[in-house]
MARKE-989216 format. One record per residue (C-alpha): z, y, x. Coordinates in steps of 0.2 Angstrom, whole numbers, plus 5000, padded with zeros to 4 digits. Layout:
% MARKE-989216
ZYX/...
***
This chain:
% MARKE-989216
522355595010/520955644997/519155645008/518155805005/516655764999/515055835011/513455925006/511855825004/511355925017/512655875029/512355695023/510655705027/511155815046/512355665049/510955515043/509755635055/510855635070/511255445069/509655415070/509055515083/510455435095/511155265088/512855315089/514255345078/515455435091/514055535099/513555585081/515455605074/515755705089/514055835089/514555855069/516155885071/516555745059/517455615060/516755415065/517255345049/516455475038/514855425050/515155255048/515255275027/513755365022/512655265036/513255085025/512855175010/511355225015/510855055024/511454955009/510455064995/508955085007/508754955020/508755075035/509255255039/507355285041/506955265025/508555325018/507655485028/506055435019/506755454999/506655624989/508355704989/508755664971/508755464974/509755484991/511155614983/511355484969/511355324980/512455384991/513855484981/514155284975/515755204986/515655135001/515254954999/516854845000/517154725013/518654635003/518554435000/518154374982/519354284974/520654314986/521754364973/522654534981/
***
């Protein structure tokens, strides 16, 4: 299934809401998205910034290209699959 890309707005709506409760479901379930898409841009967001306060912090040009990169892979180096 091919992942719809959301509006910089609703990234910024979902990185708002996270912070404002500290929870993925709560703020899956109040956007109407679902926990993984919450989950994705709050890694990118905490990899390219640190925390989602200062992801909230940067101009909208640096947080739409920072965070229309992949999600950062979990997979083991060198473990050859």
């Amino acid at each position: 299934m091919k992942s719809k890309t959301k509006r910089m707005d609703e990234i910024r709506q979902i990185l708002e809401t996270y912070h404002a409760c500290g929870y993925y479901k709560h703020t899956a379930k109040r956007l109407q998205v679902s926990k993984n898409t919450v989950k994705g841009y709050l890694q990118r967001a905490e990899a390219a910034f640190g925390t989602v306060a200062q992801a909230l912090a940067t101009e909208e040009g640096e947080l739409h290209k920072a965070l229309s990169q992949p999600a950062p892979s979990h997979a083991c180096p060198g473990a050859g699959f």
